[in-house]
C-alpha positions in Angstrom: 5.9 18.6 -24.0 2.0 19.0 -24.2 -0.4 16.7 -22.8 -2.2 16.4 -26.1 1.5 14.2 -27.5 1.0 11.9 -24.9 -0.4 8.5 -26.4 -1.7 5.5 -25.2 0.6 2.6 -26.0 0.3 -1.4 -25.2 3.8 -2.1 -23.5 5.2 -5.2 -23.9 6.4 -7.5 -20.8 9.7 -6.5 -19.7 12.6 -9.2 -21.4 14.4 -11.6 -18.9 18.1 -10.4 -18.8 20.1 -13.6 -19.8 21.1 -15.5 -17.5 24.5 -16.0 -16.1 27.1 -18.3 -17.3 26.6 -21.8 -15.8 23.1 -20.7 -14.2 21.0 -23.2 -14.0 17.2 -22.3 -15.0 14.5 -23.1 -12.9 10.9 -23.5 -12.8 8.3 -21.2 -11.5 7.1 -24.1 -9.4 10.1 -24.3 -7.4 10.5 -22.8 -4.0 14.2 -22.7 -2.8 14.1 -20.5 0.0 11.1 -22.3 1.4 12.7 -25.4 0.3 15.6 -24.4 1.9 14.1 -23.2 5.2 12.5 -27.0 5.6 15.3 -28.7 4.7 17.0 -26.9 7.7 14.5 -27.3 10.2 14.7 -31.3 10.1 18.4 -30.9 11.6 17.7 -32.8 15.4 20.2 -30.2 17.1 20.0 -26.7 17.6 23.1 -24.2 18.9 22.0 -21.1 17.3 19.5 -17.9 17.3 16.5 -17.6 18.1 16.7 -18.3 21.4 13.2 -20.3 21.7 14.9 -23.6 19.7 12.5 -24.5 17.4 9.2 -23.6 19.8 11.0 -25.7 22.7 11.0 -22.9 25.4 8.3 -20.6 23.9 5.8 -19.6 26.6 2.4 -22.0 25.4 0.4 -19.1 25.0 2.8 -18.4 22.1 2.5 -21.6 20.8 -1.2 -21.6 20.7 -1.3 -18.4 18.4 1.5 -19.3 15.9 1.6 -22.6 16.1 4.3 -25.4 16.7 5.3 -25.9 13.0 5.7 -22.2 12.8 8.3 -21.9 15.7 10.4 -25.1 14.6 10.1 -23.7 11.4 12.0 -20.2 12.6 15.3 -21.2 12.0 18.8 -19.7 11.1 20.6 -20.8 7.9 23.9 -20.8 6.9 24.9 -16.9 5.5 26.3 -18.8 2.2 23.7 -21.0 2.4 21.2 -18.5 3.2 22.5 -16.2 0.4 21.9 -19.2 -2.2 19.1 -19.7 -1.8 18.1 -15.9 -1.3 19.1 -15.0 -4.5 17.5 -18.3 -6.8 14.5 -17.2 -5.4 15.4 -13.3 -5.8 16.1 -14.5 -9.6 12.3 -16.1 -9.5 10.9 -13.1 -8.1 12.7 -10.9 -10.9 11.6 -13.5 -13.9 7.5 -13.5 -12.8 6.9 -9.6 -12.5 9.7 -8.8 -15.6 12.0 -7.1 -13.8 16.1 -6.7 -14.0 16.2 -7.3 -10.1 14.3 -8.0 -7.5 14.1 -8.3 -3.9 12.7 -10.3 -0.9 11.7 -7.7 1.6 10.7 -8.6 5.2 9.3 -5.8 6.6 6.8 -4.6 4.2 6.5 -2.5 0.9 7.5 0.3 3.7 11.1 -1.0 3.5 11.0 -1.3 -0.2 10.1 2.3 -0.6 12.6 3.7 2.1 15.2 1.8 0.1 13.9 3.0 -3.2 14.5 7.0 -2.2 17.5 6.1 -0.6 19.0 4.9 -3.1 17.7 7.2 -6.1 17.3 10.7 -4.4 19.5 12.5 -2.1 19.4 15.3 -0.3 17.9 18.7 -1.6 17.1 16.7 -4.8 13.9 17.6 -6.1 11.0 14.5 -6.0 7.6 14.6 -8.2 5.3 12.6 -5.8 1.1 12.4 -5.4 -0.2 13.8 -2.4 -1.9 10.7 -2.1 1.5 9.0 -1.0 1.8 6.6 1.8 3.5 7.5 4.7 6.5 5.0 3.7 7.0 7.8 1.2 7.4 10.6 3.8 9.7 8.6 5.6 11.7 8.0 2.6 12.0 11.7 1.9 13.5 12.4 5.5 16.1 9.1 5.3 17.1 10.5 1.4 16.7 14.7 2.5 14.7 14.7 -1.0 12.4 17.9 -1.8 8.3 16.9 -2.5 7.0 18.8 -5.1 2.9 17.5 -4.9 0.6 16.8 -7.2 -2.5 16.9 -5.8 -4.6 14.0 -6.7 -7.6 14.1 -8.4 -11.3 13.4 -6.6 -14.1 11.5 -7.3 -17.0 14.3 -6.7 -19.6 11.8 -6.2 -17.7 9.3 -3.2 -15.3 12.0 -2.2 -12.3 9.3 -3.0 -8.8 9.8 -4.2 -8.8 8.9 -7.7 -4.5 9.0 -8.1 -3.2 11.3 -10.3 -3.6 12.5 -13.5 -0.8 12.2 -15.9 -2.2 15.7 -17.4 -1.3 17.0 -13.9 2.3 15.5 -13.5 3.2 16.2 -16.9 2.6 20.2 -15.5 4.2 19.8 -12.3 7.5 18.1 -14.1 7.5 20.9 -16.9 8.2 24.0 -13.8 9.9 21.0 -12.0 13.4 20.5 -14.3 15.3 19.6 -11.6 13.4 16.9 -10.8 15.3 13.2 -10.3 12.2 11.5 -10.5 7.8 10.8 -10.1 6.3 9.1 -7.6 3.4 7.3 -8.2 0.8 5.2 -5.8 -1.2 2.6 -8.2 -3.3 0.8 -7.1 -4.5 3.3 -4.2 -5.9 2.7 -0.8 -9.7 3.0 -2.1 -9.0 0.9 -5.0 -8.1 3.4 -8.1 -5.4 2.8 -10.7 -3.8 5.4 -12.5 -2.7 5.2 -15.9 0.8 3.9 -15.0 2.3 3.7 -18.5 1.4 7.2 -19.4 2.7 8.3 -16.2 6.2 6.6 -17.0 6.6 8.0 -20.4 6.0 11.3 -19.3 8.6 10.6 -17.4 10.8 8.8 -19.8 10.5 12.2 -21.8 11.8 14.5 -18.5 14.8 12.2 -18.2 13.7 11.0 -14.4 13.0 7.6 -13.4 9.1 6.4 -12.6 8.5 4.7 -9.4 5.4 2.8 -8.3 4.2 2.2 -4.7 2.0 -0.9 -6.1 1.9 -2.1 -2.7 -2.0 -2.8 -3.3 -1.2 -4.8 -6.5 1.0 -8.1 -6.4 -1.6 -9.7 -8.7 -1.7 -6.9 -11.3 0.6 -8.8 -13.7 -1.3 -12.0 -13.5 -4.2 -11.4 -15.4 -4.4 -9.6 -19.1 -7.8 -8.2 -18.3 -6.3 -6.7 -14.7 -5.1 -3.0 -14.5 -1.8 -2.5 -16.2 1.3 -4.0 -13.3 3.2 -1.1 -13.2 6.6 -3.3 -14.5 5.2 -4.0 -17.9 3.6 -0.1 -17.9 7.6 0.8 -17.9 8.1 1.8 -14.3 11.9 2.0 -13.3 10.8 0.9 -10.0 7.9 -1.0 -8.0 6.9 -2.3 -4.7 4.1 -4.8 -3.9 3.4 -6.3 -0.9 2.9 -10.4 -1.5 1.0 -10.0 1.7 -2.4 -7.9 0.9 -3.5 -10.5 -1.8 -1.1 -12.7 -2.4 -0.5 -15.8 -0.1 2.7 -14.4 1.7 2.8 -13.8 5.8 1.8 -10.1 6.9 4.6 -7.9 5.7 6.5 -9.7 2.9 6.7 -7.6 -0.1 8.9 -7.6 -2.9 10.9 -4.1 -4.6 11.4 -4.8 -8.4 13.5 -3.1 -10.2 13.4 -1.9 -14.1 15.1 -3.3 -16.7 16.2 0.1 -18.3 18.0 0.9 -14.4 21.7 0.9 -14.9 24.4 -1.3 -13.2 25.1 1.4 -11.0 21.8 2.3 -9.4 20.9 -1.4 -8.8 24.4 -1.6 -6.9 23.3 1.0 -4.7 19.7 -0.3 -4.3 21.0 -3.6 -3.4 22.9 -1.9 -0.5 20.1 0.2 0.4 18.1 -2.9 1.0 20.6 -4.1 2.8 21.0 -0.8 5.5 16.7 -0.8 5.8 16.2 -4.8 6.5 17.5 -6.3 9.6 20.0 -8.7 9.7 18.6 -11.4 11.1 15.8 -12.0 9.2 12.3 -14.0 9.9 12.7 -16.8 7.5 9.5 -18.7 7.9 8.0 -14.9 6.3 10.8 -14.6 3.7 10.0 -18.6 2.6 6.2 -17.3 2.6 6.8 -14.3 0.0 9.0 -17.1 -2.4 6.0 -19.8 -2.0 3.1 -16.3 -2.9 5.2 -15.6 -5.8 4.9 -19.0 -6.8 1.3 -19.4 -6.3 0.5 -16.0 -8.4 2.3 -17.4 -11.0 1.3 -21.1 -11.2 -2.1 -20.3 -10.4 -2.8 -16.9 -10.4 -4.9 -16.6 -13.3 -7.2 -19.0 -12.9 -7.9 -17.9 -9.3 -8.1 -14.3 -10.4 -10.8 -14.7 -12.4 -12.7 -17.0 -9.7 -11.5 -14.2 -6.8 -12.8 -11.3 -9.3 -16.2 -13.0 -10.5 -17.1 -13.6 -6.1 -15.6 -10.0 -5.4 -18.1 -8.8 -7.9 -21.2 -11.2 -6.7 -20.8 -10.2 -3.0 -20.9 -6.2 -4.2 -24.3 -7.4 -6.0 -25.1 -8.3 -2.7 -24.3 -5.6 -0.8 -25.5 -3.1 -3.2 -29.3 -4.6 -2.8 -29.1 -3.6 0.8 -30.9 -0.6 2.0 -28.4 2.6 3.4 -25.4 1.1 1.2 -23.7 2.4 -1.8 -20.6 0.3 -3.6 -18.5 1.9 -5.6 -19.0 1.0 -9.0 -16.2 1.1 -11.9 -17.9 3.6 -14.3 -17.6 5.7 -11.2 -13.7 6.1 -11.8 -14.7 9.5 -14.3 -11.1 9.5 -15.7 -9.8 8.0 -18.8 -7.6 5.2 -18.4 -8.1 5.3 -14.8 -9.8 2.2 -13.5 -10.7 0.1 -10.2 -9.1 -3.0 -8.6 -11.8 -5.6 -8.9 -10.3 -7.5 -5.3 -11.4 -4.0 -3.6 -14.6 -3.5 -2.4 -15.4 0.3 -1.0 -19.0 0.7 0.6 -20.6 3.7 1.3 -22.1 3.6 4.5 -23.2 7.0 4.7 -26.5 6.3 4.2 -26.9 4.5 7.5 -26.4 7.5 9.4 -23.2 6.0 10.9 -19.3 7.3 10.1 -17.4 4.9 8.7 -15.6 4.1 11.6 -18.8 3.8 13.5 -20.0 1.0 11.1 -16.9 -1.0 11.5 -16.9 -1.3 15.1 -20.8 -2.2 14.9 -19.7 -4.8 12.5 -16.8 -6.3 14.6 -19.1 -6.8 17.7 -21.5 -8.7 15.0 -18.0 -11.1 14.3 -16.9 -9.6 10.9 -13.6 -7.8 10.4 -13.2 -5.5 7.7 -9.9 -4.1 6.0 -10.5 -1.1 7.7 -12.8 2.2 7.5 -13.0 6.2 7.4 -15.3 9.0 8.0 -17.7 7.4 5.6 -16.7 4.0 4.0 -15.8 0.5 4.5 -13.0 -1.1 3.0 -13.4 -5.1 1.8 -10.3 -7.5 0.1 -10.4 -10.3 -1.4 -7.2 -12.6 -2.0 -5.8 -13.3 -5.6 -5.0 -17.0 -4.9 -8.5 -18.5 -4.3 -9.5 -22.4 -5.7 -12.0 -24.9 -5.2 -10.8 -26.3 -1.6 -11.5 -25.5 1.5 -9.8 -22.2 1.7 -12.5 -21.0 -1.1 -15.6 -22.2 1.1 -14.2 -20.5 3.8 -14.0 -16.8 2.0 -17.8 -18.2 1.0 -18.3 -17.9 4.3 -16.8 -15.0 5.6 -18.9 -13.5 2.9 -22.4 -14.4 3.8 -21.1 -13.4 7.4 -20.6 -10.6 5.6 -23.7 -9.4 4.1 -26.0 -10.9 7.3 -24.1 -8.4 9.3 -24.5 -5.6 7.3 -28.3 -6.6 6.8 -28.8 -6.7 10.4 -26.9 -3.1 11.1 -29.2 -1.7 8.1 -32.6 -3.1 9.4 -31.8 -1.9 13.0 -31.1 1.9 11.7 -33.6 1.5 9.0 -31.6 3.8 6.4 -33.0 6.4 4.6 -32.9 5.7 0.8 -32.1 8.3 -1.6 -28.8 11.1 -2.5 -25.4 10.2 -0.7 -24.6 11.6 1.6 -27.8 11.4 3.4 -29.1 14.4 5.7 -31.0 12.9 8.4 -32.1 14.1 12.3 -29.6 12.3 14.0 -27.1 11.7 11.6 -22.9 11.2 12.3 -22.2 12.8 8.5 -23.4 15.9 9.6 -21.1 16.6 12.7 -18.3 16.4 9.5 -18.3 19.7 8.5 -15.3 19.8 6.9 -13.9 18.2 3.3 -13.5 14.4 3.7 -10.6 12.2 3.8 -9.5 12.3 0.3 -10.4 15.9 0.1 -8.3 17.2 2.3 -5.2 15.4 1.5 -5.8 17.2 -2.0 -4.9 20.2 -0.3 -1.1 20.1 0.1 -0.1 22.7 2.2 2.4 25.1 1.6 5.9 23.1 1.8 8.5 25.7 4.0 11.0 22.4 5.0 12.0 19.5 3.6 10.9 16.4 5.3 14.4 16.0 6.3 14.9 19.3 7.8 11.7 19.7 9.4 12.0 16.5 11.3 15.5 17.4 12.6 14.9 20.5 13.4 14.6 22.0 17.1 10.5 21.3 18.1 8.0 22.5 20.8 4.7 21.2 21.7 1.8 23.6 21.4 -1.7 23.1 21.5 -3.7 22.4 17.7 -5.1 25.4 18.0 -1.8 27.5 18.1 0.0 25.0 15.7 -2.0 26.3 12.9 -0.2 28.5 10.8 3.3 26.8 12.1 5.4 24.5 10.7 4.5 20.9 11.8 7.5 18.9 12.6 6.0 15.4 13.0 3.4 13.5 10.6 -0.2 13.1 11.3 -1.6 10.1 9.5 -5.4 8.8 10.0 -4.7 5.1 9.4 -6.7 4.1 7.1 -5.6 5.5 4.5 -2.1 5.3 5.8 -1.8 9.0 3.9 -0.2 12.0 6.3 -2.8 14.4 6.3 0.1 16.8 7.7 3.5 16.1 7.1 7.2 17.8 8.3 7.5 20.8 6.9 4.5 21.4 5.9 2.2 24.4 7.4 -0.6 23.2 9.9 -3.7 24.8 8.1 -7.5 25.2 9.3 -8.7 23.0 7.5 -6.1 20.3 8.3 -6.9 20.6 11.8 -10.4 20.4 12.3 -10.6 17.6 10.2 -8.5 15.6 12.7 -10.4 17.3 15.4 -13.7 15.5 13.7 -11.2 12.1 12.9 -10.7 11.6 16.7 -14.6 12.6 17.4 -15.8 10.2 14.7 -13.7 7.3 16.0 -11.1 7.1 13.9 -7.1 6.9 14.7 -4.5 8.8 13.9 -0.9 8.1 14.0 2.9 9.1 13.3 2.3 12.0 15.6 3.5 12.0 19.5 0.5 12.5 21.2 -2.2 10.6 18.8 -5.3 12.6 21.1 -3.9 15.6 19.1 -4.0 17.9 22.4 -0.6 19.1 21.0 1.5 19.0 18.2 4.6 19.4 17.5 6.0 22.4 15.4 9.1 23.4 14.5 10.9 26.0 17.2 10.9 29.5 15.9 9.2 29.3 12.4 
């Protein structure tokens, strides 16, 4: 198949499987596991796990960051009970994105993904997968013993960001890949780029492997027609997105969606795969919370979306007025079909003479906390669910925070206007020397192991210098992006290294690797 038969195509929402006999429909506005989880907590006597009862022998300290109503909230239910009301609003979850299945996951789109692989690869199997994967993806490749075959993504030239792949480039990588089970996608990605999901499944569709997308990023995709395709409706087999980044749910409640055209089968074994990669004994206070964030993206979602994307847009206005900044803009995508979360705002610092990470520690000490930063860039969200109380005035105000703090770092380095990056006496961009972030993850290094094999393999410690050209047996992952850099089985190149070198001296973070000051790293023994 040649690129030039690929077509664009509107897809329609996926259809609602009937339901059940005797199933009793409900409305989107309903809750039951957070119904379910209040109901419970009204019961006067507790004999049961966790051990705190209801907040009464938490430590204060505790109870003055999470709150009373939070601990006598964390409660166990029944496991029919439990199960009940689990799967109504399981069956809620599956109804609002389209999908055949769905479900509540409690420790992230992480789990979701590491259930995903398990489930639908096995070991030695061969995986289609963007270098620009999260690490949840390499740590779905060692649980499953699945083989990565990259693509590398495709970068913006101008901001050095990862702009996902191009379906041009799977569609290659699948035709000398016919062993392949299936593509891995990332959509939205970290700096804010969505990929042309729908093509990327039916070039799938036509291999005969399934399409899965990490939409971690992008909850609120399928609650606006003018928003990036969600990656459901696009045709994708399967999908994670974490209710948490701009939806209303607790930090790490996420959901995994599964396609309608997935057989009986393979959601049999996803189910149990969720079960084996959640723990038993689940936080239900953050379960209710992903239940109650799917409501409010559906009841509410688009009305908020467009309020959310009209002030995500008028605080870039702001930001791009002031002197040493640079937003990213969407005409800056330069792909066809590719196009930018509007709830993602990615500054350009660069022109402050400051690393990225620099910039968001100057910012912190001025009271303003940002989603996170790298060698040159800062990363703002906004939430989906946003209305006309008090929680809206408050984002208002976190935003003019906002853009006095980056007025007053601007003023006090006094930026020099003009070409990014900027090549000033003095500067922190020029102690970068090599590729950026997204550059080098566009690398992929040679791929001697699996992820599997590397990671069980026998390992030594050796300095960075002498690991390159080795076989590293642990990932490396500057966080952000949350994308390994180095991976098992991969070969530690030059290029890999001093970048990290230049990570740590910049003040950024890596981790996934045992010794995150990268004196040594760990290689596989004899290769």
């Amino acid at each position: 198949m040649t690129t030039s038969s690929i077509s664009r195509r509107t897809v329609p929402g996926a259809v609602r499987p009937a339901p059940a006999p005797g199933h009793r429909p409900r409305s989107q506005r309903e809750t039951p596991l957070l119904t379910g989880v209040r109901e419970a907590a009204h019961l006067p006597a507790r004999l049961h796990t966790p051990g705190h009862e209801g907040g009464a022998w938490s430590a204060p300290d505790v109870e003055n960051v999470v709150g009373r109503a939070f601990l006598e909230h964390d409660i166990w239910i029944p496991t029919g009970e439990l199960s009940r009301a689990l799967t109504a609003a399981e069956d809620l979850a599956a109804e609002a994105w389209g999908a055949k299945r769905a479900w509540l996951i409690g420790n992230g789109s992480t789990a979701g993904t590491l259930a995903w692989l398990l489930a639908t690869s096995s070991e030695g199997q061969e995986v289609v997968v963007g270098r620009d994967a999260h690490t949840s993806v390499m740590a779905g490749l060692i649980l499953s013993g699945a083989r990565p075959v990259w693509v590398p993504p495709r970068i913006c030239p101008d901001h050095e960001i990862s702009l996902g792949v191009e379906v041009s480039d799977v569609d290659r990588v699948l035709a000398r890949t016919p062993s392949a089970c299936q593509v891995v996608a990332t959509s939205p990605g970290y700096a804010s780029i969505c990929v042309e999901t729908d093509l990327v499944c039916e070039v799938a569709r036509r291999s005969g492997v399934l399409a899965y997308v990490d939409q971690a990023w992008g909850p609120h995709l399928a609650f606006h027609p003018d928003l990036p395709t969600d990656a459901l409706a696009a045709g994708a087999d399967g999908a994670v997105v974490s209710l948490h980044k701009t939806g209303t749910a607790l930090s790490s409640g996420a959901l995994l969606l599964a396609g309608n055209g997935l057989s009986r089968e393979r959601i049999a074994r996803l189910d149990t795969a969720v079960r084996m990669t959640q723990t038993t004994s689940p936080l239900l206070p953050l379960l209710a919370s992903v239940d109650a964030a799917r409501r409010d993206l559906v009841v509410r979602g688009k009305e908020s979306l467009e309020v959310a994307v009209r002030e995500a847009d008028a605080l870039a206005g702001r930001l791009r007025r002031i002197g040493g900044l640079r937003v990213l803009e969407a005409e800056d995508v330069g792909l066809p079909f590719h196009r930018k979360d509007p709830l993602k705002i990615v500054v350009d610092v660069s022109g402050l003479g400051l690393t990225g990470w620099q910039v968001g520690e100057e910012l912190r000490h001025l009271g303003v906390a940002v989603e996170g930063a790298d060698d040159r860039r800062i990363y703002l969200v906004r939430g989906a669910c946003v209305d006309g109380t008090g929680g809206a005035a408050r984002l208002r105000h976190s935003e003019d925070d906002a853009v006095r703090a980056f007025s007053a770092l601007a003023a006090r380095l006094r930026p020099v206007t003009g070409s990014f990056p900027v090549s000033v006496p003095g500067d922190a961009r020029q102690t970068l020397r090599t590729p950026g972030a997204w550059q080098v993850l566009a690398e992929c290094p040679d791929q001697v192991l699996t992820p599997r094999q590397a990671f069980q393999a026998q390992t030594v410690a050796v300095p960075l210098a002498q690991a390159i050209g080795r076989v590293v047996a642990e990932p490396v992952v500057p966080y952000p992006p949350g994308v390994p850099v180095l991976l098992p089985g991969e070969v530690v190149g030059g290029v890999q290294a001093e970048f990290l070198r230049e990570v740590l001296a910049g003040g950024g973070h890596l981790h996934g690797c045992a010794d995150p000051g990268l004196t040594t790293l760990r290689v596989v023994a004899g290769v």
